[in-house]
C-alpha positions in Angstrom: 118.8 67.6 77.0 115.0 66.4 76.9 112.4 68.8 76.2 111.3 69.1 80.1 114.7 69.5 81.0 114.9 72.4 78.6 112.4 74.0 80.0 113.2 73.9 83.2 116.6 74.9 82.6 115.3 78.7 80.7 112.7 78.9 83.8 115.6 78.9 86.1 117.7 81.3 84.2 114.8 83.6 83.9 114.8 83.6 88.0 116.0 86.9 89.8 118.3 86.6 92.6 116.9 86.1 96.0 116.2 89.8 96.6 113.4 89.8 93.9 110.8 88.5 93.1 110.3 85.6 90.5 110.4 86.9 87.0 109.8 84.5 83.6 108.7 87.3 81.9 107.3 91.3 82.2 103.9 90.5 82.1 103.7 87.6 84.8 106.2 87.7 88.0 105.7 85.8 91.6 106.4 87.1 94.8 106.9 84.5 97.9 104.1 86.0 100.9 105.0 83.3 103.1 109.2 83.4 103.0 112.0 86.2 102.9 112.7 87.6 99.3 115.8 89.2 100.9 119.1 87.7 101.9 119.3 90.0 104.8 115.9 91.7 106.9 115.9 95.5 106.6 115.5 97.3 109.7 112.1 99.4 109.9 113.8 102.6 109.7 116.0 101.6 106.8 112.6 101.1 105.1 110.3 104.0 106.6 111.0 107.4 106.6 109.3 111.3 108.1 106.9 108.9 110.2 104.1 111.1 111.7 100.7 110.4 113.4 97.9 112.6 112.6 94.6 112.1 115.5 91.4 112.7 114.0 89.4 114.6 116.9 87.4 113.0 119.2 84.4 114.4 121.2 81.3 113.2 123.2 79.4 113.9 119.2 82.0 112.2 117.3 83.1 108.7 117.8 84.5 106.5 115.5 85.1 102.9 114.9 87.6 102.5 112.3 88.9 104.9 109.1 88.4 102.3 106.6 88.8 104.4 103.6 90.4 107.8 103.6 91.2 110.6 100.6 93.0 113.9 100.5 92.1 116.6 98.7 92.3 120.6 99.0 94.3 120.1 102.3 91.2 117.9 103.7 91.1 114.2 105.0 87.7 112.3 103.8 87.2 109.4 106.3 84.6 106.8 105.3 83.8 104.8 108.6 82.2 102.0 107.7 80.7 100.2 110.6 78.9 103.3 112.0 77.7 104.4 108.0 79.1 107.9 108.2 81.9 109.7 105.9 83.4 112.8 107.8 85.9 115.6 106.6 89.0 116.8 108.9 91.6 119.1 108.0 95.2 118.6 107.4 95.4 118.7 111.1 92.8 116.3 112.2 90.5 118.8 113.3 86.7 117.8 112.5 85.4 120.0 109.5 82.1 118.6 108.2 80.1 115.7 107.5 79.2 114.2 103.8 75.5 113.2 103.9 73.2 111.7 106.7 72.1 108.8 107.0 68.6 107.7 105.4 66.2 107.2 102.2 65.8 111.3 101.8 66.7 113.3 99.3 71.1 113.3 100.3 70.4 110.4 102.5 72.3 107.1 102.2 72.3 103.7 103.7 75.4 101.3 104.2 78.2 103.5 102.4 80.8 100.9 101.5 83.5 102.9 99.1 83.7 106.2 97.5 85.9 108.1 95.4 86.6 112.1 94.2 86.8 113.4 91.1 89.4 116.5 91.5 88.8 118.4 88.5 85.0 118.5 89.0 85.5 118.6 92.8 82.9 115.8 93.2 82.8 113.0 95.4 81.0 110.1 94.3 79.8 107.2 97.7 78.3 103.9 97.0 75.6 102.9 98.7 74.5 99.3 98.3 71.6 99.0 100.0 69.9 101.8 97.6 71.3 100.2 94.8 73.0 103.7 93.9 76.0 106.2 93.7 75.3 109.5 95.7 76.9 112.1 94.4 78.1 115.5 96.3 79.8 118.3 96.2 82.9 118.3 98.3 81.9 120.6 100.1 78.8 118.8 100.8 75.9 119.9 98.5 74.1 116.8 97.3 73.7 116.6 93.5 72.2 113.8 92.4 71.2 110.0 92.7 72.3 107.2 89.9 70.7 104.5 90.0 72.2 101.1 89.4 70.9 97.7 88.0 73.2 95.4 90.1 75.0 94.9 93.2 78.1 95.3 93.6 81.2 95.4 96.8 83.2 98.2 95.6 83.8 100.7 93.1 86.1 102.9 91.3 86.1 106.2 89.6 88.2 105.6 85.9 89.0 109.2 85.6 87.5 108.9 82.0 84.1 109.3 82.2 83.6 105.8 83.4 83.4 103.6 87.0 83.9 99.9 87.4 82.7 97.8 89.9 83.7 94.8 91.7 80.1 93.1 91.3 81.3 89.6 93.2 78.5 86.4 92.5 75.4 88.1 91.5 74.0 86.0 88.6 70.4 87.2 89.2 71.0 91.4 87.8 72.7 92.7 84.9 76.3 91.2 86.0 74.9 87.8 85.1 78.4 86.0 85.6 81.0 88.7 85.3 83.2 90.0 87.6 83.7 93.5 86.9 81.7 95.9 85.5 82.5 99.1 83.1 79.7 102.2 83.3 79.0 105.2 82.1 78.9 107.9 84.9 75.1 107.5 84.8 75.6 103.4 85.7 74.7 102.6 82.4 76.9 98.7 81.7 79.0 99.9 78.9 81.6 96.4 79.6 81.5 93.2 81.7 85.2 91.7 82.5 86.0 88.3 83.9 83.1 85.8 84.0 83.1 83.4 86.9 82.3 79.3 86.2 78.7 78.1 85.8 79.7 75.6 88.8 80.7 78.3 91.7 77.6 77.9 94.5 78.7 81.4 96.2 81.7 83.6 97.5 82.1 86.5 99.8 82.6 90.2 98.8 86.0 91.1 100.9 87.9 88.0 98.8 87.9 89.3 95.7 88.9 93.2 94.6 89.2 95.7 91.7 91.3 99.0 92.2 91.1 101.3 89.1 93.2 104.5 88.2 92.9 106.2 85.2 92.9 103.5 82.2 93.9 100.6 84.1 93.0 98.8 87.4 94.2 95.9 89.5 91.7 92.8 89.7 91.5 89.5 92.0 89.1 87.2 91.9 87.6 85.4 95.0 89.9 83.6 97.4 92.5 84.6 94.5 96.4 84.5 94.9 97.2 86.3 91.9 96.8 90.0 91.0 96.1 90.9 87.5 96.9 94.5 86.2 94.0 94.9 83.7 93.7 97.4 80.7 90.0 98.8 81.1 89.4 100.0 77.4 90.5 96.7 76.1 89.8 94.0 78.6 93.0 92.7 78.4 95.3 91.6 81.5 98.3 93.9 80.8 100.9 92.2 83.7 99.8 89.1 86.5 101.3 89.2 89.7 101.2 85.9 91.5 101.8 85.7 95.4 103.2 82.6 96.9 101.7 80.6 99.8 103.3 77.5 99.4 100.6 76.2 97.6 98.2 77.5 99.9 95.5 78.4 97.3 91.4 78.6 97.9 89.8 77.3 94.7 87.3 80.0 93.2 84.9 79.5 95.2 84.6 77.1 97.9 82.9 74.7 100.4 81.5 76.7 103.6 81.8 73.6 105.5 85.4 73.2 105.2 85.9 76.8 106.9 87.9 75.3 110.3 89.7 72.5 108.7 91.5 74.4 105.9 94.6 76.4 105.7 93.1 79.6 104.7 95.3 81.6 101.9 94.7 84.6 100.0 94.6 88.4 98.8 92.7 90.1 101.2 91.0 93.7 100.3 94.0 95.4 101.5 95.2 96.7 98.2 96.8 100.5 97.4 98.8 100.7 94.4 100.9 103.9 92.3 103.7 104.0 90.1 106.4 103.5 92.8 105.4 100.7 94.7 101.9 98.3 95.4 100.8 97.3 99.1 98.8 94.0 98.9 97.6 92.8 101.9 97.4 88.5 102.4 95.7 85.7 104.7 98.6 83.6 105.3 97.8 80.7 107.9 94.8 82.7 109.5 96.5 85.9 110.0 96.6 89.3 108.2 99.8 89.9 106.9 101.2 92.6 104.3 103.5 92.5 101.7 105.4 95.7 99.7 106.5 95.7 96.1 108.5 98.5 94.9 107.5 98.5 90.8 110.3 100.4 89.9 113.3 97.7 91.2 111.6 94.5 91.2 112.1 94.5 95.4 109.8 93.1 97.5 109.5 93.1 101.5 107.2 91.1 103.6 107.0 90.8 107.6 110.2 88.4 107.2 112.4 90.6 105.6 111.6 93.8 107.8 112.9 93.0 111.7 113.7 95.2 114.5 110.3 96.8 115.7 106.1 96.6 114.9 106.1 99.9 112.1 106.0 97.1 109.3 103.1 95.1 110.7 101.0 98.3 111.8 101.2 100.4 108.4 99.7 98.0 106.5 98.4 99.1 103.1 98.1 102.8 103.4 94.7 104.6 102.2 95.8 107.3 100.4 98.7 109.4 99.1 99.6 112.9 99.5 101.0 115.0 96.7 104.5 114.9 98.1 104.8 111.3 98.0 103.9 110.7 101.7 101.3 107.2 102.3 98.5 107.6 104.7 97.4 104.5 106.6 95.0 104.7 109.8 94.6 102.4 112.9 92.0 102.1 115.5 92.0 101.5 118.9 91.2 97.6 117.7 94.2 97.4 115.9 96.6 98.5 118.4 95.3 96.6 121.0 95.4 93.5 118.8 99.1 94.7 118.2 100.7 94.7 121.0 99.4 91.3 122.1 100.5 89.5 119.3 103.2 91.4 119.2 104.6 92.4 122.4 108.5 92.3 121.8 108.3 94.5 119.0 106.2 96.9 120.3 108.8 97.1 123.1 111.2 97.8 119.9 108.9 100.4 118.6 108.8 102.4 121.9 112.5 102.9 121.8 112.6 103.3 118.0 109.7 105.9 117.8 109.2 107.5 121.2 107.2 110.7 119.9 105.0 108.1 118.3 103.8 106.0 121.2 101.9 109.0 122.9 98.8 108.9 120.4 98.9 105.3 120.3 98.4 104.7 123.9 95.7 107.4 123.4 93.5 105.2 120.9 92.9 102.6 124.0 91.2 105.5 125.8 88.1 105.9 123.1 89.8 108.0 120.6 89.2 108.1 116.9 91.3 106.4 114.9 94.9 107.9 113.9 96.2 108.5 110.7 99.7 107.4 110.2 102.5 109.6 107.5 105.1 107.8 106.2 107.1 107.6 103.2 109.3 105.0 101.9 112.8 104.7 101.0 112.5 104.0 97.2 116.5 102.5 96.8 115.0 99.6 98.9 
């Protein structure tokens, strides 16, 4: 046997069955995007359980495009909406409590709040603001504390959860990034670390193509137009476990050519990330289309649209926005997103009517100028 041969031969024995993903070793695994990684689809219900929709109220004052980033804490839903700039508070209920901030340059003003986060043993909540080059910082409650100034740009950001934030600082070679990716601060925005440099010859890239979601001592990063996922240590700088998603060899370069935008088969992570010790959601452009993908971390299992059948729950969840403390995932969806929905989809939304019937109600409702719903679910962790 030839040295190639050899190879090849350890690669393949290293290979799950068809019901995982790709393993050759712990700290790097691939997960097909594009193809079924089960021998037999799941029906929705085998894989989602306690389904429940929460409506965030609505009224002639309080209109809302989209929940695009949601947390729970003390028995309260934060909703960041970021096309109208506004980050509003709603009991367990979805009954409007307060709002976090106004917008402007004022003392507790902000402009263009892209991502915030909450630390729950001080009970503040810290909101990026690019456009003021800063982190506004509140009390839950609402009480403004402070403004920290920063000395680059950046797309997103994460609270550490030891006294530290990193940022997802894209292609900013002009401020203190320089050529790195991601960014390490003290709580006052002070670069204590810079991760992952990007190559002298990239011309440009675009913020939702790349991500960084941190928790405690350790974060997931992606580069621009990336198909791999790398679990990162943040003390150390060191990737601690790669996951790789398969597009059948579908893969931007990092970076890339503006003028190739219609003649390319676009593939890649998107933004759609959410991530815990039981399973990771990652969300994917497969041949121009959003699509989702679940990994459970515990067995190695992986779902994507092909291996769920039956009705539309798979395709509407998505990557949920938050977790409650019981376990359950919290995902929204707009009026946008169910229209889109049941056009592309219109057989299994026919599926999901019979499957779900108490759920279709405050679905229909979103078409009528509601706020955005808030979907419960938890998952079935044998699967």
């Amino acid at each position: 046997m030839n040295y190639k041969a050899w190879w090849l031969f350890l690669i393949t024995l290293a290979v799950f069955s068809c019901s995982k993903p790709e393993v050759k070793n712990e700290r790097f695994i691939t997960i097909n995007a594009a193809k079924p990684n089960l021998k037999e689809p799941v029906a929705s219900q085998q894989l989602f359980k306690n389904v429940q929709i929460v409506s965030l109220e609505t009224n002639d004052n309080l209109l809302m495009a989209g929940a695009n980033q949601v947390k729970f804490f003390e028995d309260q839903y934060f909703v960041l909406d970021r096309q109208i700039q506004k980050l509003f508070v709603f009991d367990s209920q979805g009954n409007f409590k307060y709002q976090i901030g106004t917008e402007g340059d004022g003392p507790g003003e902000y402009r263009e709040a892209v991502d915030f986060d909450i630390d729950e043993v001080s009970k503040k909540l810290y909101m990026y603001c690019p456009e003021q080059l800063a982190i506004q910082v509140y009390v839950t409650s609402g009480e403004h504390i402070e403004r920290v100034k920063l000395d680059f740009y950046s797309s997103r950001f994460s609270l550490l959860g030891n006294d530290k934030l990193a940022f997802y600082t894209n292609y900013n070679p002009r401020d203190v990034s320089g050529y790195k990716n991601v960014l390490i601060t003290d709580m006052k925005g002070k670069v204590l670390k810079k991760y992952f440099p990007y190559p002298k010859s990239i011309q440009s890239s675009v913020g939702f193509s790349g991500l960084f979601a941190g928790n405690g001592d350790s974060g997931f990063y992606a580069h621009a137009f990336s198909d791999t996922l790398h679990l990162l240590n943040i003390e150390t700088g060191k990737i601690d476990q790669s996951i790789r998603f398969d597009f059948d060899g579908n893969e931007w370069p990092h970076g890339f050519d503006f003028n190739k935008l219609n003649s390319i088969d676009i593939s890649w992570l998107n933004t759609s990330l959410f991530y815990d010790d039981s399973f990771l959601f990652q969300g994917v452009m497969y041949e121009r289309r959003n699509r989702h993908l679940i990994y459970n971390r515990k067995n190695g299992h992986a779902f994507n649209e092909n291996d769920v059948s039956e009705d539309l729950l798979f395709k509407m969840i998505n990557a949920p926005k938050t977790v409650l403390p019981d376990g359950t995932y919290v995902s929204s969806l707009s009026s946008l997103g169910i229209g889109a929905l049941k056009k592309v989809y219109p057989e299994e939304w026919e599926q999901f009517e019979v499957n779900y019937p108490e759920l279709v109600p405050p679905l229909l409702a979103l078409e009528q100028e509601q706020n955005p719903v808030l979907i419960q679910f938890k998952l079935n962790s044998d699967l």
